[in-house]
LOVEX-719675 format. One record per residue (C-alpha): x negated, y negated, z negated. Coordinates in steps of 0.2 Angstrom, whole numbers, plus 2048, in hexadecimal, padded with zeros to 3 digits. Each point is the difference from the previous one (the first is absolute). Layout:
XYZ...
***
This chain:
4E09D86FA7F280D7FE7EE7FB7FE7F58048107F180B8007F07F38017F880A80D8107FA80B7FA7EE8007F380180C80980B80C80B7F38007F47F38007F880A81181280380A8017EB7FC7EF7FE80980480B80E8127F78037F77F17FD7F380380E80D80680C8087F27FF7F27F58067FD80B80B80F7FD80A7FF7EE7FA7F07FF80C80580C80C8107F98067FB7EF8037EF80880980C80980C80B7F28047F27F48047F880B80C8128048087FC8137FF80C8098078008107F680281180780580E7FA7F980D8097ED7F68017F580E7F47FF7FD7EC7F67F17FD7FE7FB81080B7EF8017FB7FB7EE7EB8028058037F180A8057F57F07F27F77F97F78097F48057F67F28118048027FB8148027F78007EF8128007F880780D8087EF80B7FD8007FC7ED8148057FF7FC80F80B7EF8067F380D7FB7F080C80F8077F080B7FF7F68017F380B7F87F280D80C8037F380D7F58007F27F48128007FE8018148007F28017F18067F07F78128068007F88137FB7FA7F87F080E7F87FC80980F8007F480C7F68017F07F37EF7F88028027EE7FA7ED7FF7FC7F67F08007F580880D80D80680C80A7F07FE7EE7F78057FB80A80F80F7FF8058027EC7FE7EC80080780680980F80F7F38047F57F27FE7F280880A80C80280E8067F07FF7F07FB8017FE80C81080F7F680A7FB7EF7FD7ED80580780C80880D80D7F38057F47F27FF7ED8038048008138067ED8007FB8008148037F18037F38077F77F281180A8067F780F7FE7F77FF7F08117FB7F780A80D8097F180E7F98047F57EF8138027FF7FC8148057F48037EF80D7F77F780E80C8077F580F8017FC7FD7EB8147FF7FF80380F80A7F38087F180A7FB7F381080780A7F680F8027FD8047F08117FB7F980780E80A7F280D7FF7FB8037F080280C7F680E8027F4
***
């Protein structure tokens, strides 16, 4: 068995997040849908049959939905660094900071939905990825 690249873990740790959140998300939809009988239809427009779930249950589905977006640029720089190499303490802390900023970022999501707190740890998460997007940068522009 060959070692792992350290930068690997919090991909890793990210794609278990964003399993884990999809599965509650169903875990709440699901039984949403039953207990309002909704008979769904497939040719109703996108979105329009889950609006009418309570919005407690829709917050799931919108966190899953913002964990396909911009954590898959996460993933695409985290998994460039570990290719050129980069096993650096500060790599390996933004990109741990970013997970846990995310994490962060569903939880305020899924439970509360507080849209400025929302905001100000989604701008977070983006310093944090833009500063590891840098370091990317760098590693595959400079001279020599």
């Amino acid at each position: 068995m060959t070692s792992s690249h350290p930068l690997l873990a919090p991909v890793v740790a990210l794609c278990l997040w964003c399993a884990l959140i999809w599965a509650w998300m169903y875990a709440t939809r699901i039984p949403a849908i039953l207990r309002m009988r909704m008979q769904l239809d497939g040719a109703a427009p996108r979105g329009e049959q889950m609006a009418l779930l309570p919005a407690s249950v829709r917050w799931k589905a919108d966190n899953f939905n913002h964990l396909m977006e911009q954590p898959t640029y996460f993933f695409a720089v985290a998994l460039s660094l570990a290719l050129l190499g980069d096993a650096s303490t500060a790599s390996l802390a933004l990109a741990w900071t970013y997970v846990a900023i995310r994490v962060v970022h569903s939880l305020i999501q899924c439970l509360w939905n507080h849209i400025p707190a929302r905001f100000v740890v989604f701008v977070l998460s983006s310093l944090v990825l833009f500063a590891l997007t840098a370091r990317a940068a760098v590693e595959v522009f400079q001279p020599g």
